[in-house]
C-alpha positions in Angstrom: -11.9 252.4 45.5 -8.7 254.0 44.3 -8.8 256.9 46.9 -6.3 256.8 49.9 -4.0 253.8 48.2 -0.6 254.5 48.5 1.2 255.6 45.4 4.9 255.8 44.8 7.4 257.4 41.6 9.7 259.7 40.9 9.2 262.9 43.1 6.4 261.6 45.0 7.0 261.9 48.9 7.1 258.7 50.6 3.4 257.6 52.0 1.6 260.1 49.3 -1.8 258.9 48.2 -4.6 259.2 46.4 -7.0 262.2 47.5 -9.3 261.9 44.2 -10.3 260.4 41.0 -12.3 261.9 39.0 -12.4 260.5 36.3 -10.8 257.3 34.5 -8.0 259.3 33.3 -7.6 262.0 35.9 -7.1 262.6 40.0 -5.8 264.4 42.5 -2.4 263.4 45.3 -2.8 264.0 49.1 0.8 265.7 49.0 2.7 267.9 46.6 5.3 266.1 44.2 9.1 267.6 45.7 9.5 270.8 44.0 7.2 271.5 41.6 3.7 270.8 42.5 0.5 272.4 44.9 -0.9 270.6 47.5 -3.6 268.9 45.2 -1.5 268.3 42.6 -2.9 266.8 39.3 -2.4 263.3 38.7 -3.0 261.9 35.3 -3.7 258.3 34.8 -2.7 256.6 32.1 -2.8 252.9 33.2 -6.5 251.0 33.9 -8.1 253.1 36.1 -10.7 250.6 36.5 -11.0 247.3 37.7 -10.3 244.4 38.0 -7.4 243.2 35.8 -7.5 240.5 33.5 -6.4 237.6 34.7 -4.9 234.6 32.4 -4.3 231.0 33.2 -1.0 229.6 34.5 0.0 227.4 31.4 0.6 224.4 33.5 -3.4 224.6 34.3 -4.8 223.3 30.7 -8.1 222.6 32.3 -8.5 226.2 33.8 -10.4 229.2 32.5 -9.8 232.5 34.7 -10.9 233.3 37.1 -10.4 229.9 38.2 -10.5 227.8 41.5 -9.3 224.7 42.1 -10.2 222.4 44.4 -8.0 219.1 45.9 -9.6 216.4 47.9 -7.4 214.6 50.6 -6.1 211.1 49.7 -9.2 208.7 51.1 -12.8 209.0 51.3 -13.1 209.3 54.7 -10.6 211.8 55.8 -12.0 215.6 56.7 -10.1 219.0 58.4 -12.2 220.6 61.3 -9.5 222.4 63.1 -6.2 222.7 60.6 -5.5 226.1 58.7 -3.2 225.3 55.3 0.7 226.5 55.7 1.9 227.6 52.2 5.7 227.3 51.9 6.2 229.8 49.3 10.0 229.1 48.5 9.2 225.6 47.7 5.5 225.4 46.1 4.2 223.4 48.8 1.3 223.7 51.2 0.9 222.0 54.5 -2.6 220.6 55.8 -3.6 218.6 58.9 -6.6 216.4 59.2 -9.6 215.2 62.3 -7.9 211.7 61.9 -4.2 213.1 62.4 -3.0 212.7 58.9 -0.4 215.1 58.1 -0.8 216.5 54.4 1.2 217.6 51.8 0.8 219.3 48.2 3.1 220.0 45.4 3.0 221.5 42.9 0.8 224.3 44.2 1.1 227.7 41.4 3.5 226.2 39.4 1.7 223.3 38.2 -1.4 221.2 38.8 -1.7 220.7 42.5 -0.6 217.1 43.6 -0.9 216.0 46.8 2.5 214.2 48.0 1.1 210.4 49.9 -1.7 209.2 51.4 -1.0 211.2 53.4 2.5 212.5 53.5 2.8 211.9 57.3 0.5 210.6 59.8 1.7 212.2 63.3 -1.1 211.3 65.3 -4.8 209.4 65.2 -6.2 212.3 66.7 -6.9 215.9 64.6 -4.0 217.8 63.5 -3.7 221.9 64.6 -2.6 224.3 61.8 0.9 223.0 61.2 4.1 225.7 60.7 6.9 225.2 58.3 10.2 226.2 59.2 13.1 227.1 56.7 15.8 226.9 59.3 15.7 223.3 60.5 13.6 222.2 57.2 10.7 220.9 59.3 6.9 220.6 59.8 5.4 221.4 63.7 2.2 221.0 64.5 0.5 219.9 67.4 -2.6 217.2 68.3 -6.4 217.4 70.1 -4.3 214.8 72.8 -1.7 217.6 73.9 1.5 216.4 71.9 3.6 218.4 69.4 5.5 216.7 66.3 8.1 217.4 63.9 8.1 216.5 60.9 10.9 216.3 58.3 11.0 217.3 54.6 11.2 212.9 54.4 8.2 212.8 56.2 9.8 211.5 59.7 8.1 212.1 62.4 9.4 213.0 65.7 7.0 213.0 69.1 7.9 215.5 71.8 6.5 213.9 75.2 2.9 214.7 76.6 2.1 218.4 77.3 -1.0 218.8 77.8 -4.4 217.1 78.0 -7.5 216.7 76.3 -8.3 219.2 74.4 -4.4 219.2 73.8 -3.9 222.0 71.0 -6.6 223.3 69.3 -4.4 226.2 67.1 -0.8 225.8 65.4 2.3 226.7 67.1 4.5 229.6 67.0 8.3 229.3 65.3 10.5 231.6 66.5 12.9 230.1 63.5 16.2 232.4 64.4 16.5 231.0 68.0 15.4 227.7 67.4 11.8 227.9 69.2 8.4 226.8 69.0 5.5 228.0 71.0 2.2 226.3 71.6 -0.9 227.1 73.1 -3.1 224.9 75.3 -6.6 224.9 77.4 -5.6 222.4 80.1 -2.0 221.4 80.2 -0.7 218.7 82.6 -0.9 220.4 86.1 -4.3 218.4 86.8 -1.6 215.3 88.1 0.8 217.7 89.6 0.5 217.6 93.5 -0.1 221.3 93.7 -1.2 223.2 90.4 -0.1 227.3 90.0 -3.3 228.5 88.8 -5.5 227.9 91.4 -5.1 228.9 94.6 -7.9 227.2 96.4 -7.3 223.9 94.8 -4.7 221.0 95.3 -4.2 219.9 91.4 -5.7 221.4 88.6 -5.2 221.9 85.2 -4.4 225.5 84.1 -4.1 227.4 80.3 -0.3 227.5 79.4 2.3 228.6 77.1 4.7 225.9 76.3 8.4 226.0 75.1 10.4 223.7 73.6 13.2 223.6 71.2 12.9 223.0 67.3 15.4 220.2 67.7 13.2 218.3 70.1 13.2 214.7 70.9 10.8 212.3 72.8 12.5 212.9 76.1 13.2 217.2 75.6 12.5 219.1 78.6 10.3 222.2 78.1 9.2 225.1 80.3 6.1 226.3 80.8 3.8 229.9 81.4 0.9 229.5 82.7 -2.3 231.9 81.5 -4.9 231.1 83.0 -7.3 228.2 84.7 -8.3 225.5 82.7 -12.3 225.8 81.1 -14.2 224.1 78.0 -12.9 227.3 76.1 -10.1 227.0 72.8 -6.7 229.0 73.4 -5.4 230.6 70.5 -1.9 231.8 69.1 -0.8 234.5 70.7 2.0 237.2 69.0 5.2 238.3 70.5 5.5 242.6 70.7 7.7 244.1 68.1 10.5 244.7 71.0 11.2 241.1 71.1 11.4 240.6 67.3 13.9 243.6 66.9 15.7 242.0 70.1 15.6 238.6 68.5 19.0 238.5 66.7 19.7 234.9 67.7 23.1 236.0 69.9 21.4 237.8 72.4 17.7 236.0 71.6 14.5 237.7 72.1 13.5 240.1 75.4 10.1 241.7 75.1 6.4 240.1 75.7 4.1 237.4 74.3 0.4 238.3 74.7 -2.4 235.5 74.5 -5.6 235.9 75.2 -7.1 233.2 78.0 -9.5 232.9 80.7 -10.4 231.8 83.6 -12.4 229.2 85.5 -15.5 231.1 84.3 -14.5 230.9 80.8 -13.9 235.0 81.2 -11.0 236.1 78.6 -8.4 238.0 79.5 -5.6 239.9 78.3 -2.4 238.0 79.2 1.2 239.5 79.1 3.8 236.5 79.1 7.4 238.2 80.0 10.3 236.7 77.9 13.9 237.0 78.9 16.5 236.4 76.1 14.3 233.7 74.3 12.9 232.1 77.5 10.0 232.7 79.8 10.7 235.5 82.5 9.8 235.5 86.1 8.4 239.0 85.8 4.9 237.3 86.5 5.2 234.5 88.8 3.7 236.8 91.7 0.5 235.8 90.3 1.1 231.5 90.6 -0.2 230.6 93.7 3.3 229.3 95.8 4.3 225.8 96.8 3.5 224.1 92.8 5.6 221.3 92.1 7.0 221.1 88.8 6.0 218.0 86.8 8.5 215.4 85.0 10.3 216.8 82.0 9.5 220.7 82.9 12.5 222.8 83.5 10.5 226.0 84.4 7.2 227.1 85.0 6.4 230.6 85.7 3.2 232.8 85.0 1.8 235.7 83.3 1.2 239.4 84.2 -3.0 239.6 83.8 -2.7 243.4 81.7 -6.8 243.3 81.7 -8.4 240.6 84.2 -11.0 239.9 82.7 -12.4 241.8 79.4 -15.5 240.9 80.0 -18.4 240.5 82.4 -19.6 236.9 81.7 -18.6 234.3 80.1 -17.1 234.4 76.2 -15.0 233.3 74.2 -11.7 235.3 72.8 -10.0 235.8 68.8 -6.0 234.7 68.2 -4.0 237.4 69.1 -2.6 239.8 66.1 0.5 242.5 67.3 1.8 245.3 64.4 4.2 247.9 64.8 3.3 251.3 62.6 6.0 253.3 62.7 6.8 253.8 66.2 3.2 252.6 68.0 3.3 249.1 68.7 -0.6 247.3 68.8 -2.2 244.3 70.3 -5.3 243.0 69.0 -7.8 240.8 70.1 -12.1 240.6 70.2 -14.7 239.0 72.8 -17.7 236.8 71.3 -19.9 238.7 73.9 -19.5 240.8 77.6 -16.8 243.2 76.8 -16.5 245.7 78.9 -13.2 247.6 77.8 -13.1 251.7 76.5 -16.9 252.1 76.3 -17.4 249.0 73.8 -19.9 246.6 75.7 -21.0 243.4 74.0 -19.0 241.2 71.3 -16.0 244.0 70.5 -12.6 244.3 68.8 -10.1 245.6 71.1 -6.5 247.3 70.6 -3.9 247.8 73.1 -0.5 250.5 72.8 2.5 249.5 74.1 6.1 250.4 74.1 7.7 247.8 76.2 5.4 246.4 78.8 1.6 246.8 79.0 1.0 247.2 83.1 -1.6 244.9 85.1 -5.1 245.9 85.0 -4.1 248.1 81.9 -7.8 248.8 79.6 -7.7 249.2 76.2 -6.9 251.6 73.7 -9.5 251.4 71.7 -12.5 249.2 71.0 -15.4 248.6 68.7 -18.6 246.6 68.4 -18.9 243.7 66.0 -21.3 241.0 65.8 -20.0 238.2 67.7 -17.0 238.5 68.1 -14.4 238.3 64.7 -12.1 235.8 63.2 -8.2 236.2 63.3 -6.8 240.0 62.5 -5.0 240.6 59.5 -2.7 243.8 59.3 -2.5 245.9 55.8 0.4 248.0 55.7 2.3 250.7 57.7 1.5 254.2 57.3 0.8 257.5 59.1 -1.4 258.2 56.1 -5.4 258.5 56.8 -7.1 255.5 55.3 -3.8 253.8 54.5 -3.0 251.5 57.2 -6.2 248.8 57.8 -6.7 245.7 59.4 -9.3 243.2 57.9 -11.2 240.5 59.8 -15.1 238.8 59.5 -17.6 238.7 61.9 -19.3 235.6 63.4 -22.5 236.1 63.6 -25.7 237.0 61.3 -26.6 240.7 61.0 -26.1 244.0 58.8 -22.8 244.4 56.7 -22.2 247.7 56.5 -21.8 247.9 52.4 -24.2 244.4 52.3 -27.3 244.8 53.8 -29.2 242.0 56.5 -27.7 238.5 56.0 -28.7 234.9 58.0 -25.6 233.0 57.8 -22.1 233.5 57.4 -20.5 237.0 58.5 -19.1 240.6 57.2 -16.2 240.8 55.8 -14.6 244.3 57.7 -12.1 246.6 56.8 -11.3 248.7 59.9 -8.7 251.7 60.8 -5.4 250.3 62.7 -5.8 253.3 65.4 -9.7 252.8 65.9 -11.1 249.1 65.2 
């Protein structure tokens, strides 16, 4: 399991890895140490060559015998979590949970002690269920959003701040996204408000209908803050996930000039068929790059400052109706990727069914644009996780499971749960 881990020391080029073991004390590099080796130069190993390490308890966990796990119950029998990923604040041992009934939870000590959760709950935003919630180091505070289309802010007192309705039932169904140098947070709805707008942008043959939006607001938001909005889509019985910002808007983001790149979500359309979605931003804001594709004459609601719309890159990635994964982006080295997957009907570079799908970009992806790559798994997959950036072979993965039943690769035929997949960056 060794083979094709990065290894690093003193005359070793950067990237080198391991091209063999074998045996416990004795392999083989990819690349020749500077000066004085061969291409398959000899590595001796001196350290455990085999696994795993040995773990030992945290002192401050007397009741613990590694490996352990813990488990915490929230304060009072009847709460439960159906939709709220924990948020561990690593600078400050504390971890961040929401609940169905809208309590807001908080736990500390988390590693350096016996975890303790912090009230009954800590906060209670809302009385309907909580999204994942975000903490931010800059301003100090929680975000999360609600199931009945309102985002909160929560401070390190356990205030709570409401911003005004922005969307309706389901609301948010995933947490928001903190852009923490420029002050702003992102969140991602099904069907926003544009149902009681006198004419709604994403749908052409209809007076007023909801649509699937972006929406931006700043961190220092009050209960009257106006926010802006991109619409992605038309509203259906679908969830809209996170989407992630391209690296160009990151290495833009420098908080004097703000971010200028893309934010790509996946949505879909009246037919519940995902797409691709490429949401211009402009200096930190929404651009207008995509507004060709609102239908004209839309009225814009209330406390909305702007609402513009997205460039569709691939419209749809399917043939029938499915559901879409949160959007993952990584930059290795110099190729910038978007990630996404389809629970069934893809129909993007030769992958048919429930695939994985990557997308190369530089700055902008251009409409109609297929993907890269692609690859089948069963049902669809959970978020992407990114491992490291190399041009190495086998050194740069990303890691997701499957949901559905069927045949892990490395685990045979299975009736419940899903694989557990480590795939290649370039090729999912």
């Amino acid at each position: 399991m060794d083979v094709g881990a990065v290894i690093s020391g003193t005359g070793i080029p950067v990237g080198d890895t391991i091209a063999t073991v074998t045996s416990a004390t004795a392999g083989t590099l990819t690349n020749a140490a500077t000066g004085n080796g061969t291409a398959g130069e000899a590595l001796a190993i001196t350290a455990d060559a085999g696994g795993p390490d040995t773990l030992t308890s945290n002192s401050n966990y007397p009741t613990c015998t590694a490996p352990c796990m813990i488990t915490v119950s929230f304060s009072g029998s009847t709460r439960s979590d159906t939709i709220s990923s924990p948020f561990y604040d690593y600078t400050n041992d504390a971890l961040y949970v929401g609940d169905a009934s809208g309590g807001l939870h908080k736990f500390h000590p988390v590693f350096s002690g016996t975890p303790v959760e912090v009230g009954t709950p800590w906060a209670s935003p809302s009385t309907t269920a909580l999204t994942s919630p975000v903490y931010d180091s800059a301003s100090e505070n929680v975000f999360v959003g609600d199931a009945s289309g309102f985002l909160y802010s929560v401070s390190t007192s356990g205030a709570v701040t409401k911003s005004v309705q922005l969307a309706v039932s389901p609301g948010f169904h995933d947490g928001p996204l903190v852009d923490s140098t420029n002050g702003e947070v992102f969140a991602f709805t099904s069907s926003d408000l544009n149902a009681s707008a006198t004419t709604s942008p994403c749908a052409p043959t209809s007076t007023s209908i909801a649509c699937t939006g972006v929406i931006e607001l700043p961190t220092s938001f009050t209960g009257s803050s106006k926010y802006s909005e991109c619409v992605i889509g038309q509203t259906n019985t679908d969830v809209t996930y996170a989407g992630a910002f391209d690296n160009q808007y990151w290495t833009s983001d420098t908080g004097a000039g703000k971010g200028t790149g893309n934010l790509y979500v996946s949505a879909g359309n009246a037919s519940e068929e995902p797409k691709l979605a490429e949401v211009p931003m402009v200096s930190g804001a929404f651009g207008t790059t995509g507004n060709a594709n609102c239908k004209t004459g839309y009225t814009l609601l209330g406390n909305m400052t702007a609402e513009d719309c997205s460039v569709n890159v691939a419209n749809p990635i399917v043939t029938a109706a499915a559901s879409a994964s949160p959007v993952t982006e990584f930059l290795n080295g110099t190729t910038d990727r978007i990630y996404t997957s389809v629970s069934a009907s893809g129909d993007q570079t030769g992958c048919t069914g429930a695939c994985i799908y990557s997308w190369t970009t530089t700055t902008t992806l251009a409409a109609g644009a297929a993907a890269a790559a692609g690859s089948a798994e069963a049902g669809g997959t959970s978020g992407i996780i990114v491992d490291n950036s190399s041009a190495t072979a086998g050194a740069s993965e990303v890691y997701f499971s499957t949901l559905s039943s069927g045949t892990c690769a490395t685990s045979g035929t299975f009736t419940s749960g899903g694989c557990a997949v480590q795939a290649s960056q370039a090729a999912p």
